[in-house]
PyMOL Python script that loads the backbone (N, CA, C, O; Angstrom):
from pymol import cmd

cmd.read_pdbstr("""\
ATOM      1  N   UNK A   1      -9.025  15.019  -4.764  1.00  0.00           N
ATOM      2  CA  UNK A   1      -8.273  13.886  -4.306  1.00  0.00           C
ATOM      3  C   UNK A   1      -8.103  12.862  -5.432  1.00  0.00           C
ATOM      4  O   UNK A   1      -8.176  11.642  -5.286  1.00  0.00           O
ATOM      5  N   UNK A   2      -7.852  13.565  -6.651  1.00  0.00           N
ATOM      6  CA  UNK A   2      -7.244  12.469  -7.641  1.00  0.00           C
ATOM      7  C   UNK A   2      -6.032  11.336  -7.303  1.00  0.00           C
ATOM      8  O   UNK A   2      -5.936  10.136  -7.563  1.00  0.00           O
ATOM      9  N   UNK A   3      -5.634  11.770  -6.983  1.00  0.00           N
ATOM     10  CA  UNK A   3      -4.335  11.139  -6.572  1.00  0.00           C
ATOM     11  C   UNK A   3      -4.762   9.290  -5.723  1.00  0.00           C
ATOM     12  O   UNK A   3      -4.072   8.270  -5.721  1.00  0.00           O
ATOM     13  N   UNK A   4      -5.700   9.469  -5.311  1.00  0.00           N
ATOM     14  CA  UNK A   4      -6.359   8.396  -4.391  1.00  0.00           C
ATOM     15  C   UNK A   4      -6.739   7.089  -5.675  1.00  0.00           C
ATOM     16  O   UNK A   4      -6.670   5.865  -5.572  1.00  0.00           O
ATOM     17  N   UNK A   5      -7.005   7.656  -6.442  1.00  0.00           N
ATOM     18  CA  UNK A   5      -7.390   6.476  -7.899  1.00  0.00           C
ATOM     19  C   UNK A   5      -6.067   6.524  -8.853  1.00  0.00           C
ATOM     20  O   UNK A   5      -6.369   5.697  -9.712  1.00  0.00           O
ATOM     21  N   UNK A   6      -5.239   6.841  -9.071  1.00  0.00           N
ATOM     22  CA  UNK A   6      -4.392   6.852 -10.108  1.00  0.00           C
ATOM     23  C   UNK A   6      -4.350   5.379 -10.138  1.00  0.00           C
ATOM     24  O   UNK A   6      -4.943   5.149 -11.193  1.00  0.00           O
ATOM     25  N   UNK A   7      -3.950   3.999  -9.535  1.00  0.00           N
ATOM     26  CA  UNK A   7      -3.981   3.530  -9.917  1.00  0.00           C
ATOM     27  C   UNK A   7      -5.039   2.472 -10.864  1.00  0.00           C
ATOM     28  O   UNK A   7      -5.090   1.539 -11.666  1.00  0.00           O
ATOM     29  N   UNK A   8      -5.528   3.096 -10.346  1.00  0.00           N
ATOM     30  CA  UNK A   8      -7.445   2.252 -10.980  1.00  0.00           C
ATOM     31  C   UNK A   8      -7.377   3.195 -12.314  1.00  0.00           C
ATOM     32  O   UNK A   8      -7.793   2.282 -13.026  1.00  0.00           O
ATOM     33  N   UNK A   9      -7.239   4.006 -13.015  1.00  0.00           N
ATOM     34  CA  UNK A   9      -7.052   5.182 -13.631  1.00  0.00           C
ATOM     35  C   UNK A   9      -6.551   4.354 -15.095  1.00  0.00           C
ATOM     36  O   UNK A   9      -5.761   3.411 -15.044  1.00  0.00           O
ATOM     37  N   UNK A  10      -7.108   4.834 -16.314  1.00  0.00           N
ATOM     38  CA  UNK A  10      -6.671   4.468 -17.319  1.00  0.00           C
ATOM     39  C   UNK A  10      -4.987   5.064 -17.653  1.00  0.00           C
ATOM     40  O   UNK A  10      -4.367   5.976 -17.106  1.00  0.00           O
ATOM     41  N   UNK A  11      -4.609   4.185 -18.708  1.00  0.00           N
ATOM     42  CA  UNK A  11      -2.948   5.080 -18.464  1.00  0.00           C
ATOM     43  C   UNK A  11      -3.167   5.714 -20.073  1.00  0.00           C
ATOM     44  O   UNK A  11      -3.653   5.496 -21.182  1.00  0.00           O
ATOM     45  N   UNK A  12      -2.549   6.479 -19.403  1.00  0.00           N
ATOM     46  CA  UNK A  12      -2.557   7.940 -20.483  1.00  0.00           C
ATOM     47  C   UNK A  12      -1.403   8.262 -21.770  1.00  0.00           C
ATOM     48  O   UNK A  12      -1.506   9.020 -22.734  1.00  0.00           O
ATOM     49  N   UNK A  13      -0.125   7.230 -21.288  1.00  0.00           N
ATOM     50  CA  UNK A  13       0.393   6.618 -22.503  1.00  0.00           C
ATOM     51  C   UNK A  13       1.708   6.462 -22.203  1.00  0.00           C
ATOM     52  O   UNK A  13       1.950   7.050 -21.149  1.00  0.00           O
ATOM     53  N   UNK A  14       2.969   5.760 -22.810  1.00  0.00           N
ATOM     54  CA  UNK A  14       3.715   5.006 -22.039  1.00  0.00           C
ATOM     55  C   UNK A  14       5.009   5.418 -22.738  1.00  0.00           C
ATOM     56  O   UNK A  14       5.311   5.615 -23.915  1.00  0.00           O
ATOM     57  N   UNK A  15       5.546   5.463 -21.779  1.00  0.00           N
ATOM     58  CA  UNK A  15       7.325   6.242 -21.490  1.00  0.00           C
ATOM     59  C   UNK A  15       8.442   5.335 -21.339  1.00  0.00           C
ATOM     60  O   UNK A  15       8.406   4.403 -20.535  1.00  0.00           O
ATOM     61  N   UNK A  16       9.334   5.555 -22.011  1.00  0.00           N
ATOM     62  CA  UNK A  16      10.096   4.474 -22.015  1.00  0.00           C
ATOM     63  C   UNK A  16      11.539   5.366 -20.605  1.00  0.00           C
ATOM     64  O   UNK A  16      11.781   6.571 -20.670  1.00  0.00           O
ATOM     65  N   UNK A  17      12.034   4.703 -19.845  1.00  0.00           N
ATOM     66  CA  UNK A  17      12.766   5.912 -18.949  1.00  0.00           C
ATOM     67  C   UNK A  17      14.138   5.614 -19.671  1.00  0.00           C
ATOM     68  O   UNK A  17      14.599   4.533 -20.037  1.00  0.00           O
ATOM     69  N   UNK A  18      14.743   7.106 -19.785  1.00  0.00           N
ATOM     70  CA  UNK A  18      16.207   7.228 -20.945  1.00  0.00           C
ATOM     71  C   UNK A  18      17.535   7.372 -20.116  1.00  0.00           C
ATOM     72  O   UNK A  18      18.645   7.349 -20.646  1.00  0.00           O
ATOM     73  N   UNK A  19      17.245   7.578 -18.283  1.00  0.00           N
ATOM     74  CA  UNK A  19      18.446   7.816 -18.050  1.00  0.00           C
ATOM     75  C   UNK A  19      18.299   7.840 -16.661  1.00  0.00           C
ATOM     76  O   UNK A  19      17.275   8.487 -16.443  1.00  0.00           O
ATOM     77  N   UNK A  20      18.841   7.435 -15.517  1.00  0.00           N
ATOM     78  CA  UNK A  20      18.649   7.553 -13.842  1.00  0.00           C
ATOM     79  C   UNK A  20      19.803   8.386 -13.148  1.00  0.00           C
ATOM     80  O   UNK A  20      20.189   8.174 -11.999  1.00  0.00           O
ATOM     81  N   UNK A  21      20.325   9.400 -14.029  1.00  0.00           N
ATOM     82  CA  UNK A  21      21.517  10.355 -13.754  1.00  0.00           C
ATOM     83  C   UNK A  21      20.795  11.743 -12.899  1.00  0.00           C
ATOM     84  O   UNK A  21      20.883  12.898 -13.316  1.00  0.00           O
ATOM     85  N   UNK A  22      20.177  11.391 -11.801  1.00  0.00           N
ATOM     86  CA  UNK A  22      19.555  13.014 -10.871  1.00  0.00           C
ATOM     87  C   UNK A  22      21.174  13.584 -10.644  1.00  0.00           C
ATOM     88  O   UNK A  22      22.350  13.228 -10.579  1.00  0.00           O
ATOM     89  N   UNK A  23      20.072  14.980 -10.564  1.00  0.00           N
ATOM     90  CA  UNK A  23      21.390  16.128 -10.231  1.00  0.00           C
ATOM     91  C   UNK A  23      20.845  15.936  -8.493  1.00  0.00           C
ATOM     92  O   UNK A  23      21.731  16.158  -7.669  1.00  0.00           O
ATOM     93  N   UNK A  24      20.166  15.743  -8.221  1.00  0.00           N
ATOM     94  CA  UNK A  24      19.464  16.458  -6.447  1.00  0.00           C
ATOM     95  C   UNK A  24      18.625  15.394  -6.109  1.00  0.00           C
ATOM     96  O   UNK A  24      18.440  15.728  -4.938  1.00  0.00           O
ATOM     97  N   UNK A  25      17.933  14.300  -6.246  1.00  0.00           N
ATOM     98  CA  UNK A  25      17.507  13.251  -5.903  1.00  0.00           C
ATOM     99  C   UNK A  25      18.028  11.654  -6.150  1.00  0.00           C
ATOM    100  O   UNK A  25      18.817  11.580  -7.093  1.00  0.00           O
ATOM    101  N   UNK A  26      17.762  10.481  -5.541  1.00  0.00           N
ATOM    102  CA  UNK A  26      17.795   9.648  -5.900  1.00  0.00           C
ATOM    103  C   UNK A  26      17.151   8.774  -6.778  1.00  0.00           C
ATOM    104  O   UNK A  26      16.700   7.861  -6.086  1.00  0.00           O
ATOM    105  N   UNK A  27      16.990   8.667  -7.478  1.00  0.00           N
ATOM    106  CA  UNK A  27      15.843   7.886  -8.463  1.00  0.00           C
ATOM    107  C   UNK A  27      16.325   6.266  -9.042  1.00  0.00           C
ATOM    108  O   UNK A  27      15.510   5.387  -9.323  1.00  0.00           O
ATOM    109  N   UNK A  28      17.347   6.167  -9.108  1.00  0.00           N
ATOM    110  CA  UNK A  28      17.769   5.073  -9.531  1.00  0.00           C
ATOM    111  C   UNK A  28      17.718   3.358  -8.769  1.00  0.00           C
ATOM    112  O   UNK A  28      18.268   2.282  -9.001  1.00  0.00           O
ATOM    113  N   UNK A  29      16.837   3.826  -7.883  1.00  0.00           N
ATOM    114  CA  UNK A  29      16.230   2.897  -6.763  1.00  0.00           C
ATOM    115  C   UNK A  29      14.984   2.442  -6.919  1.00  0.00           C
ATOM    116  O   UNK A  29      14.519   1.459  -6.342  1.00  0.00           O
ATOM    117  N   UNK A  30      14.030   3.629  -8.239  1.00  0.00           N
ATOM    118  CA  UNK A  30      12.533   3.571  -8.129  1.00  0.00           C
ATOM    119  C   UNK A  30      12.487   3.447  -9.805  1.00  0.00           C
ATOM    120  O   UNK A  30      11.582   2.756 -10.273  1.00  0.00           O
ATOM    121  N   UNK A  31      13.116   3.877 -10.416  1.00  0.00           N
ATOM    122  CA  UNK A  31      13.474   3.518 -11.755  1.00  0.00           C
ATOM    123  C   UNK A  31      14.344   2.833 -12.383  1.00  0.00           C
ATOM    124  O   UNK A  31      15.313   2.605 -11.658  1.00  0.00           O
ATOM    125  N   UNK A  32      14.462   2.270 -13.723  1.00  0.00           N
ATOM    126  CA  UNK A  32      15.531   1.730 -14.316  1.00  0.00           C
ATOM    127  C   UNK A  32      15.474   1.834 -15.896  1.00  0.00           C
ATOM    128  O   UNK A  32      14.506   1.717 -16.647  1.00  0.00           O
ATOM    129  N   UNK A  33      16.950   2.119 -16.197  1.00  0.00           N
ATOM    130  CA  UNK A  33      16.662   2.584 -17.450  1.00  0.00           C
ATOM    131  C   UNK A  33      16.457   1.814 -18.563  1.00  0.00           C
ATOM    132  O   UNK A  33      16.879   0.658 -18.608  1.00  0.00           O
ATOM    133  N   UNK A  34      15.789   2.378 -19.569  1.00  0.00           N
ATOM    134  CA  UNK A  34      15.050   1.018 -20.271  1.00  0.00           C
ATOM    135  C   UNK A  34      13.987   0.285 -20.343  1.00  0.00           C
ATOM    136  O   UNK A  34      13.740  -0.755 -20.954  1.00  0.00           O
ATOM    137  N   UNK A  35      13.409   0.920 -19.675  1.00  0.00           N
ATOM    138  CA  UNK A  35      11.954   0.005 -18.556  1.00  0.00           C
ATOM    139  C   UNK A  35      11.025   1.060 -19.212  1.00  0.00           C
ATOM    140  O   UNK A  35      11.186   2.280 -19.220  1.00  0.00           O
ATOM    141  N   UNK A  36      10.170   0.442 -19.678  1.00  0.00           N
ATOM    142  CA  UNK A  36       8.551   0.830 -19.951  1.00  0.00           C
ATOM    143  C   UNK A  36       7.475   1.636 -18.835  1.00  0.00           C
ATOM    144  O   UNK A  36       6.634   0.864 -18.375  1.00  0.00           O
ATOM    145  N   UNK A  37       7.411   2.579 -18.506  1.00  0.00           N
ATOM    146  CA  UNK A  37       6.110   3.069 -17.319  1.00  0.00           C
ATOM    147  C   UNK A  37       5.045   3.509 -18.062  1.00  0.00           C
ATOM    148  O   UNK A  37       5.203   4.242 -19.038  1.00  0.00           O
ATOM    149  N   UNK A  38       3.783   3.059 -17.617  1.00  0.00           N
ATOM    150  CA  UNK A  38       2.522   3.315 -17.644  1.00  0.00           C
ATOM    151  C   UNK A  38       2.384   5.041 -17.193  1.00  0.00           C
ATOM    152  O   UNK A  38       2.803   5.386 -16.088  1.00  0.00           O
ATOM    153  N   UNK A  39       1.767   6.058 -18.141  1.00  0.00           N
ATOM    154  CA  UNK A  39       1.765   7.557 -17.357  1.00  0.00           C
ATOM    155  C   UNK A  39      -0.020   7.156 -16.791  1.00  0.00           C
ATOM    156  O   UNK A  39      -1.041   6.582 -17.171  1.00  0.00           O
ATOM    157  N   UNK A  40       0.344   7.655 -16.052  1.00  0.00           N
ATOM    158  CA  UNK A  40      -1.139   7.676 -15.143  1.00  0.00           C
ATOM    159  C   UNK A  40      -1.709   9.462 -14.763  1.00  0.00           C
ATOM    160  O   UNK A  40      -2.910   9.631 -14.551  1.00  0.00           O
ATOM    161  N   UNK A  41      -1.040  10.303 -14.727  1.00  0.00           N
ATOM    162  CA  UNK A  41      -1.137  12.061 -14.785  1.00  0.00           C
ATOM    163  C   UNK A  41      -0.388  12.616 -15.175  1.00  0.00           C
ATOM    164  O   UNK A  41       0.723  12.134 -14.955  1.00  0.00           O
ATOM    165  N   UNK A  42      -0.404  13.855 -15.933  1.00  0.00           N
ATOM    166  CA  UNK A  42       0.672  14.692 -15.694  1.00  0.00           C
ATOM    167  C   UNK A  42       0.855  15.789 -15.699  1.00  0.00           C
ATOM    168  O   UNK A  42      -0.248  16.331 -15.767  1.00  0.00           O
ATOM    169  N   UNK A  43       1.511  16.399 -15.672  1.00  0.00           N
ATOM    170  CA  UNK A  43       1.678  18.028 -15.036  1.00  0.00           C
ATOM    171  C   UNK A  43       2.901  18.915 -16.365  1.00  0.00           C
ATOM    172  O   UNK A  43       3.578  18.282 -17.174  1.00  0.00           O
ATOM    173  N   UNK A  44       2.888  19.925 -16.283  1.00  0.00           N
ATOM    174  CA  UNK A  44       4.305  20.846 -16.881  1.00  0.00           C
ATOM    175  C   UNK A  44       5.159  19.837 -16.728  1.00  0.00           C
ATOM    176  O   UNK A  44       5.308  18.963 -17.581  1.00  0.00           O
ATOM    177  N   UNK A  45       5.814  19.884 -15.574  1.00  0.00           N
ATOM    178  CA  UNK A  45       7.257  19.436 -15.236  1.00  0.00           C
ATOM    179  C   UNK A  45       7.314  18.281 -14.623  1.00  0.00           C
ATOM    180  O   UNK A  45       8.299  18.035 -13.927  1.00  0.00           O
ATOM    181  N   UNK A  46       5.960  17.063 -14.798  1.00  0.00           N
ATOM    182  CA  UNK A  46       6.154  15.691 -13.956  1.00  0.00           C
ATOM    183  C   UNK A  46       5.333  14.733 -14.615  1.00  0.00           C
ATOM    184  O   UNK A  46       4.125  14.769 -14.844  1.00  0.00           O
ATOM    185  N   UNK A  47       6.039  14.019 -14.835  1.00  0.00           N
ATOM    186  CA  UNK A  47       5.284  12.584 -15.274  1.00  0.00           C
ATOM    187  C   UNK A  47       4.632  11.361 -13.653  1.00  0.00           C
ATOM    188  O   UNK A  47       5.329  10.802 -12.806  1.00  0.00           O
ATOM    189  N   UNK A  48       3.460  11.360 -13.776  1.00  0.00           N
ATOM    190  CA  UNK A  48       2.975  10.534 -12.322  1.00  0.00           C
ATOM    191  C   UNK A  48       3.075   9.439 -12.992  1.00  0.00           C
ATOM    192  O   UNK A  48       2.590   9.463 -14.123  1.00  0.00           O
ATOM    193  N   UNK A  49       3.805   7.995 -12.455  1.00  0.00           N
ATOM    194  CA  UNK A  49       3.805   7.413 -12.931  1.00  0.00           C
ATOM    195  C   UNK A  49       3.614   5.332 -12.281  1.00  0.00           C
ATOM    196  O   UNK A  49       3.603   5.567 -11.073  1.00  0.00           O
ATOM    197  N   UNK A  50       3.546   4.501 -12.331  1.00  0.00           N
ATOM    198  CA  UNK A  50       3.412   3.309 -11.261  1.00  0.00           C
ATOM    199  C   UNK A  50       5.139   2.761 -11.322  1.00  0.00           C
ATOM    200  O   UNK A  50       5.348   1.779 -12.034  1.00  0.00           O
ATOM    201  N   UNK A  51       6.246   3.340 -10.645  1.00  0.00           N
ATOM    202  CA  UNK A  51       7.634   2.548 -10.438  1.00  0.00           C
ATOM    203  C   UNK A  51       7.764   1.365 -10.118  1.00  0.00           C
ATOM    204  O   UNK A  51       7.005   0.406  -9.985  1.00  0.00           O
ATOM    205  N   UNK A  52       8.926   1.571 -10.002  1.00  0.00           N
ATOM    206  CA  UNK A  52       8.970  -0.323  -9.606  1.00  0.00           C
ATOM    207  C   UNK A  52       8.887  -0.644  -8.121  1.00  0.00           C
ATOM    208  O   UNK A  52       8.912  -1.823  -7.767  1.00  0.00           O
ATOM    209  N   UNK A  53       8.792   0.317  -7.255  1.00  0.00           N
ATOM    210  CA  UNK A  53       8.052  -0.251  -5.842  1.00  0.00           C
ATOM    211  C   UNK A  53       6.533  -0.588  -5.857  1.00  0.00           C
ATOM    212  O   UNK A  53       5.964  -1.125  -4.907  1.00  0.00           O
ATOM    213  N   UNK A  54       5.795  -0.146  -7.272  1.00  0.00           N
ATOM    214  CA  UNK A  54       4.567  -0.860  -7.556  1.00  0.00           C
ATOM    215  C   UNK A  54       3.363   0.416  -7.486  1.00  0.00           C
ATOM    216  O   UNK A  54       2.241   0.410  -7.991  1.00  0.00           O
ATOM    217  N   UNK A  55       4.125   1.642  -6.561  1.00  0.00           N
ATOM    218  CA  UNK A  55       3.124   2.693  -6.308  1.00  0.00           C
ATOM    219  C   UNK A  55       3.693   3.511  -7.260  1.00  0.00           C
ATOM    220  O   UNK A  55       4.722   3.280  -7.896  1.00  0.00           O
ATOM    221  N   UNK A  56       2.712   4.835  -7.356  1.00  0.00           N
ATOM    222  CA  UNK A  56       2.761   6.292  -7.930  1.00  0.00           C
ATOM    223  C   UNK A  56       3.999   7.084  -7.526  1.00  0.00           C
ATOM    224  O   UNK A  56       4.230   7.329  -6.342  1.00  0.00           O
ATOM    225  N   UNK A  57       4.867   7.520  -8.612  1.00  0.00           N
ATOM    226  CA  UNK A  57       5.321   8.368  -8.127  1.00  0.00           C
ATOM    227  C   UNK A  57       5.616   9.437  -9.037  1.00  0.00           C
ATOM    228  O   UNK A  57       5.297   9.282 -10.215  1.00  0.00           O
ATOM    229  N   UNK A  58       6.267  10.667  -8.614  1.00  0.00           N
ATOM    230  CA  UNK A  58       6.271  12.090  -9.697  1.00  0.00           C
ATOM    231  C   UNK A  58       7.623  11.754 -10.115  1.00  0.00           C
ATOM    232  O   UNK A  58       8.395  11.178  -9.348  1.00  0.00           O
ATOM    233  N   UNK A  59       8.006  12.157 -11.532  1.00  0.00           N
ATOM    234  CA  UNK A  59       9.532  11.970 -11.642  1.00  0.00           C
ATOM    235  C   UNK A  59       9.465  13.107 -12.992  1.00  0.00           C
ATOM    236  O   UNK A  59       8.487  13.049 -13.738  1.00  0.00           O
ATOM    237  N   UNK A  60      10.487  14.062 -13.229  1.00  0.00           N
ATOM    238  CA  UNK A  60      10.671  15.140 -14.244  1.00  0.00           C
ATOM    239  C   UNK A  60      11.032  14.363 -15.256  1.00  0.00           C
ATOM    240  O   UNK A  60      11.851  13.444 -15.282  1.00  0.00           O
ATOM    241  N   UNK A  61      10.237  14.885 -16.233  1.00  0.00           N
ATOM    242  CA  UNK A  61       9.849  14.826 -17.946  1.00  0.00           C
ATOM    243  C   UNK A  61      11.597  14.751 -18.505  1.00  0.00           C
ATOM    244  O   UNK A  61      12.073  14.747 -19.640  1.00  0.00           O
ATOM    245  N   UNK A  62      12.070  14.712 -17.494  1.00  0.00           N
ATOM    246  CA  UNK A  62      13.563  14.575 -18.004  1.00  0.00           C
ATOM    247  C   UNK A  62      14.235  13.090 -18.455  1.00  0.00           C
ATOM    248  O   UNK A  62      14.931  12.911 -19.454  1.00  0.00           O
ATOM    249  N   UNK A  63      13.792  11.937 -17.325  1.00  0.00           N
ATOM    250  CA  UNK A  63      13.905  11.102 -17.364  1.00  0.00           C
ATOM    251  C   UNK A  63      13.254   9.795 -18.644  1.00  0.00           C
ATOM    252  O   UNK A  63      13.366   8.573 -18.738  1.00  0.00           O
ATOM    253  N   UNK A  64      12.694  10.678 -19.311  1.00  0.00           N
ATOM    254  CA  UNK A  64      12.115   9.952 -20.224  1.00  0.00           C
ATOM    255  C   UNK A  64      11.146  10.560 -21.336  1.00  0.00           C
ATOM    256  O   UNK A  64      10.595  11.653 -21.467  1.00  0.00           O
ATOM    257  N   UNK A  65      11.185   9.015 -22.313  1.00  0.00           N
ATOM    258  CA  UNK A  65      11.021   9.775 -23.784  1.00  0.00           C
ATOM    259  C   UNK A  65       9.699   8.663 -23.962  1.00  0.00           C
ATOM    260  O   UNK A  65       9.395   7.717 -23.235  1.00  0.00           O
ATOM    261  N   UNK A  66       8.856   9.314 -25.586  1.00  0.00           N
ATOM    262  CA  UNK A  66       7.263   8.624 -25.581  1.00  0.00           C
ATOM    263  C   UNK A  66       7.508   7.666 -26.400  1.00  0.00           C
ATOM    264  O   UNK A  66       8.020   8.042 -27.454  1.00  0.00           O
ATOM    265  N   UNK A  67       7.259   6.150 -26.258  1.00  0.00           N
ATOM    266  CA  UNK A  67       7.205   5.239 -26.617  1.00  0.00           C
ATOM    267  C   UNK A  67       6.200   5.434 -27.857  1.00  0.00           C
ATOM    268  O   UNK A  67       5.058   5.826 -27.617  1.00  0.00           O
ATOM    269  N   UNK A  68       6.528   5.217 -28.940  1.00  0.00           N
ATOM    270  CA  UNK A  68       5.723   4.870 -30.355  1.00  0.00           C
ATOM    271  C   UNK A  68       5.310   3.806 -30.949  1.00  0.00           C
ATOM    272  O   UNK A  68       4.725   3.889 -32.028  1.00  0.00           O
TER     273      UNK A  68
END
""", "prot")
cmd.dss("prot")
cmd.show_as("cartoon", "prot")
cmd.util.cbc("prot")
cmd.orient("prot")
């Protein structure tokens, strides 16, 4: 039950989001482009991350590039 602490959770390193163009979801409601996210887990194909409704959510490694 990781998922229960992500936010207490150190962040694991920070993504800048490059684009809110989904082929099959909406995202452009929970993201914005340009905007800095904290990664808090991640997987192959998902960045877990704190959006701008304030909670966790999964969004594909597509949407964004690693801040340097």
């Amino acid at each position: 039950m990781i998922h229960t602490s992500w936010n207490e959770r150190e962040t694991i390193k920070t993504l800048k989001c490059v684009h809110t163009d989904a082929k099959k979801y909406i995202v452009n409601n929970k993201l914005t482009s340009g905007k800095v996210y904290e990664v808090k887990n991640e997987t192959d194909e998902f960045y877990f991350i704190i959006d701008n409704s304030g909670k966790i959510g999964g969004y594909y490694k597509e949407y964004f590039e690693e801040v340097k």
